[in-house]
N, C-alpha and C positions, 0 to 999 in steps of 0.2 A: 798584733791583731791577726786573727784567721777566721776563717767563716767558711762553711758552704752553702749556696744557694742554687737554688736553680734556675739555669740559664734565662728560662723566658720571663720567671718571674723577675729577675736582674733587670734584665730589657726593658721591661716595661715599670718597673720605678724611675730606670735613669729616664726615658721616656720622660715621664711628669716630669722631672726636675728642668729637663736640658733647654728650655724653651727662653728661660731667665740667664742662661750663659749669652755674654755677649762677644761678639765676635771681637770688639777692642775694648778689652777692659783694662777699667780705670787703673786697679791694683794686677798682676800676676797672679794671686790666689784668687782670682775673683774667674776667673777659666776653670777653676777645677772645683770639684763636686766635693763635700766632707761628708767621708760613710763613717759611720759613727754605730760601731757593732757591739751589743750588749742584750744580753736578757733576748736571746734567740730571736733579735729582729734590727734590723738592717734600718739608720734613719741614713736618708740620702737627702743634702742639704744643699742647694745653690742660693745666691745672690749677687742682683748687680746695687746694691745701698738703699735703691728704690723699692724693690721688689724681692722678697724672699720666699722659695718656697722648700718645704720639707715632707718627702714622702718615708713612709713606714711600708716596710717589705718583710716578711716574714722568712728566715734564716736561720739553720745551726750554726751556733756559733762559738767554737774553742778555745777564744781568748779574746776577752772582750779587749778594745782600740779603736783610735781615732786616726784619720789619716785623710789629706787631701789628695785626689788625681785630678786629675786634666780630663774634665769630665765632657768634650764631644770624641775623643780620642779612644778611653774607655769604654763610651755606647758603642763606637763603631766597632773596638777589641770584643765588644761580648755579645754582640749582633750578630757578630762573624761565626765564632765559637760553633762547634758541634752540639746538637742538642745533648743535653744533659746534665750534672751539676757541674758546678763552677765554683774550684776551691781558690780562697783568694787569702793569701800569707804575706804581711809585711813586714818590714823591720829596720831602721834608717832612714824612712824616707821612702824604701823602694816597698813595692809591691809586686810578688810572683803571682799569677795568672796561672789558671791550670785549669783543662775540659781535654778529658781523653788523651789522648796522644798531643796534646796543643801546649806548648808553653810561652808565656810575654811574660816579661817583667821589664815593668813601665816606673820611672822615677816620677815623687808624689814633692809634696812640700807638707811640714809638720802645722796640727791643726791649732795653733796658737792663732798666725797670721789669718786665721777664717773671720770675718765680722760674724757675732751673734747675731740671731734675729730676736728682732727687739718682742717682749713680754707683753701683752695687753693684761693682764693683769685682772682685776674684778670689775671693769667698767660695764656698760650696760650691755646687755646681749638682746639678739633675737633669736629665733629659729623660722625657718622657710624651706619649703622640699626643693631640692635640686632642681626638679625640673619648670618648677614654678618662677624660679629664678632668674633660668636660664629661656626660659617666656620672654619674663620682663627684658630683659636685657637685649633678647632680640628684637623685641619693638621698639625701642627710644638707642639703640645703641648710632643706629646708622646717620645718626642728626649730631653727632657729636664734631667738634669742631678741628680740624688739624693745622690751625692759624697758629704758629707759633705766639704772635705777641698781644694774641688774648690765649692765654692761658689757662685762664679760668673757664675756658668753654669747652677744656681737652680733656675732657672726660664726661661721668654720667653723673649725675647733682642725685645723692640718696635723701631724704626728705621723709619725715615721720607725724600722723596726724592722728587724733584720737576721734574715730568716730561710734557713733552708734552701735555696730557690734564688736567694737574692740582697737587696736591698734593695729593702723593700715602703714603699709609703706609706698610711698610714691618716687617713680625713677623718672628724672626728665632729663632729657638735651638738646641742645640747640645752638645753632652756627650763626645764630642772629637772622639767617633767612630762614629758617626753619626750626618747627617745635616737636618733639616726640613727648608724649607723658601715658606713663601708664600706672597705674594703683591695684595692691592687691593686701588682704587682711595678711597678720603675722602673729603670729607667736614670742612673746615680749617677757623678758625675765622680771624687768622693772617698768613698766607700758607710763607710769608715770612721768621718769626720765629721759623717755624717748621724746617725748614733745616737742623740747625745746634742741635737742640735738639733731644734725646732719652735716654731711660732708662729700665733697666730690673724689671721685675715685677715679682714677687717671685712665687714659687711652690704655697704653699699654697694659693696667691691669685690668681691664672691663676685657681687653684681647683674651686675657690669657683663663679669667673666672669663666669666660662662655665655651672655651676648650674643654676646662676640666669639671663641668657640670655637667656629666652626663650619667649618671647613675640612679637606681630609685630611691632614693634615703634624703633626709634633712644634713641641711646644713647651719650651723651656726654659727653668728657673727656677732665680732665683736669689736669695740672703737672708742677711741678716745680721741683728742683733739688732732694730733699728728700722722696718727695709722690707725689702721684697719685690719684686721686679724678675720679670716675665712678656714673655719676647719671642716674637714670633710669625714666622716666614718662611714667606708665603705661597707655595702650589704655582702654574708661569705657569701653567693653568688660570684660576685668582681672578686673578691681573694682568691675564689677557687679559681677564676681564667688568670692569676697571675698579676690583678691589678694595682696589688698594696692594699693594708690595712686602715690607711686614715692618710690626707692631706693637710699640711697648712699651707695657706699662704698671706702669708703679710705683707703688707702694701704702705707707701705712704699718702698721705691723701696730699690736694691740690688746696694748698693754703691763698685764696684768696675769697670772695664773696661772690656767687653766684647770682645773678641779675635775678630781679623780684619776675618770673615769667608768667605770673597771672595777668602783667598789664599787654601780653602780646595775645593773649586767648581771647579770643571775641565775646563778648557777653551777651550777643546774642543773633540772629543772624536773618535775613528775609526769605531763605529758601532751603530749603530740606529737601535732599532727593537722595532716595534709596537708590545703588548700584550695588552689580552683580561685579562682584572683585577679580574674579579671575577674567571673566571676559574684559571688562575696562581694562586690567593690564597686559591684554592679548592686544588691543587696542591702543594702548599709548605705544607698547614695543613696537610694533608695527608703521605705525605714524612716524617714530621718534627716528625710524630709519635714515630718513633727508630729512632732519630737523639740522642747523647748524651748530661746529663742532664750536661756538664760540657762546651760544648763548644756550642751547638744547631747548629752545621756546616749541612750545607746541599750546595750540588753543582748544578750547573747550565753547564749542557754542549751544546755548541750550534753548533747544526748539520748543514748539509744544510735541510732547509725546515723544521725541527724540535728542538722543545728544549725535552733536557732530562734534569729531577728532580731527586735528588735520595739523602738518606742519609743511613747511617749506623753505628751501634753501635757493639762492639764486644757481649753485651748483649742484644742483643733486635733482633739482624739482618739488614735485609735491604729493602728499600723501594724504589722502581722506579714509577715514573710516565712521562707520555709525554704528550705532547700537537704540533700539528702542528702553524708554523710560515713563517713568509717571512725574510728568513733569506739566503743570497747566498755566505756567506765571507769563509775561511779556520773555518775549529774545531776551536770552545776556550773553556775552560772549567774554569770557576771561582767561586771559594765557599764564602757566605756569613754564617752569624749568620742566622737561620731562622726568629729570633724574629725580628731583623731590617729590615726582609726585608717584613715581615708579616704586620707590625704598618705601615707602609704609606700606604699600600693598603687596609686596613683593615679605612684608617682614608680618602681618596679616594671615588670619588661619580662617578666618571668619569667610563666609558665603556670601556676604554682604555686607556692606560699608552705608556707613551715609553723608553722605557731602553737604557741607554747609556753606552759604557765600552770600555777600550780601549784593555786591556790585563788581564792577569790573577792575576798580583798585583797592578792595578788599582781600584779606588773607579768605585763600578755601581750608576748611576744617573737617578732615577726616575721623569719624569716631565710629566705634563696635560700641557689642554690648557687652564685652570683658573690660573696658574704665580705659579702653585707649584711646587717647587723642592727637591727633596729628595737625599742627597749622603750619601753612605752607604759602610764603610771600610772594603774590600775586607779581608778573611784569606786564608792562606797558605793552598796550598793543599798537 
């Protein structure tokens, strides 16, 4: 195998891939990266079993080859490197490195020992723009559970519905105190097939989807019972700064059932009140200062015409803040976790929010007018 490419575009392929190298991996081939050079473009391939990703980098390339390296070793060899091309010649196993006056030659292992990543094949797709994506995922991402022995709640539950103008996709999650949901229309190859399918898609790769969705272009997705397949075609824009021609990455999804979470959304609620988002969360950070580090309880009490903040620690003291509202019902006063109720407004673009609750051991329900919803489990006061 020989190839040259240019440095930066090198960088920033190994870049996308290196994030799925784990620092103790299972197998010894599973640390190095498989460049797979053919047809003038560079596929650069990781996997830890769970998770695979494959980026396409564009390269001259003089004899096409496959070859494994020790792919965080590598990024740092060609990170380093002088700007310029970067001719790369192997043969045995080893690989010679070459940028100007610079020579390495780094030992690889042969690409047999590499796991393939597995084929989704003709199962049902959608399409969705990157950035729309990468929306959802920031609103329901941060309710996602990291309880080892519920399982089922360590990632984001994908969920497909047909309505009125077409077929919608719905992203929820939830740590059992807490709910994120959000819905947006899609683009559906077979909208029929999507009804009765969905699947949870794990922490780690919901981490790794909301990194590499930053581009302007669609993305399409596709699944079958055990994975999940995300390919990216980037705009030449991102090729010309060097960023690759296309990503995949395949994931396995979270085989168990997802709890029915229509029965934790309230169905309907006694109070409505519109709030100004960034000010209330100027407002809880502040409060949430001497809230204690054991429970982070802060209250909400709702006046007429005003809401009152306040938390208090027997170490730290206490912290009040207010803000005016349009609020005409009897007092209610009801305490949340700060932190729950910081992450949807804090993951929120919207100017305004509206809060729902019915009493003081009632979940509060935060919703916009983009189909987010947020319920959030009320504690004792």
């Amino acid at each position: 195998m020989k190839f040259q490419i240019e440095k930066n575009a090198f960088v920033n392929g190994l870049t996308q891939v290196l994030n799925i190298v784990g620092t103790r991996a299972a197998l010894p081939v599973l640390s190095n990266v498989l460049i797979k050079a053919q047809d003038n473009a560079l596929e650069l391939t990781t996997t830890n079993l769970d998770i695979g990703i494959r980026c396409t980098v564009t390269a001259t390339v003089q004899t096409p080859g496959t070859l494994t390296l020790p792919a965080r070793k590598l990024a740092a060899i060609v990170k380093a490197l002088p700007e310029g091309m970067v001719e790369v010649d192997s043969a045995n196993e080893q690989a010679k490195i070459t940028c100007g006056r610079s020579r390495f030659r780094i030992m690889g292992m042969e690409d047999k020992a590499f796991p393939d990543l597995p084929k989704c094949g003709q199962q049902p797709t959608f399409t969705i723009h990157q950035q729309k994506l990468r929306s959802l995922l920031r609103h329901v991402s941060y309710a996602q559970s990291i309880e080892q022995n519920r399982y089922f709640l360590n990632g984001v539950y994908f969920t497909f519905s047909q309505e009125a103008e077409g077929p919608a996709l719905q992203l929820v999650a939830t740590d059992s105190r807490r709910l994120s949901l959000m819905q947006c229309p899609i683009e559906a190859s077979a909208a029929n097939e999507l009804t009765d399918k969905s699947f949870i898609l794990p922490y780690q790769t919901v981490t790794e989807l909301e990194r590499l969705l930053q581009h302007p272009s669609s993305i399409k997705v596709s699944y079958q019972d055990k994975q999940v397949a995300f390919e990216l075609v980037l705009e030449e824009s991102a090729r010309e700064n060097g960023l690759g021609n296309s990503i995949l990455l395949v994931s396995k999804i979270i085989e168990g059932k997802f709890p029915n979470y229509q029965q934790v959304i309230p169905k309907s609620s006694n109070h409505h009140v519109q709030l100004e988002r960034a000010l209330l969360l100027e407002c809880i950070q502040r409060a949430a200062l001497v809230s204690s580090l054991e429970s982070n309880t802060i209250k909400l009490q709702f006046n007429e015409d005003t809401l009152e903040i306040s938390a208090s620690s027997a170490d730290l003291g206490e912290a009040h803040e207010s803000m005016t509202i349009d609020y005409k019902d009897a007092p209610l006063a009801i305490s949340f976790n700060s932190k729950f109720l910081m992450d949807p407004l804090k993951a929120i673009q919207d100017d305004k929010v509206v809060f729902e609750f019915s009493d003081t051991l009632s979940p509060g329900v935060i919703k916009t007018n983009d189909n987010f919803l947020g319920v959030i489990m009320p504690l004792r006061l």
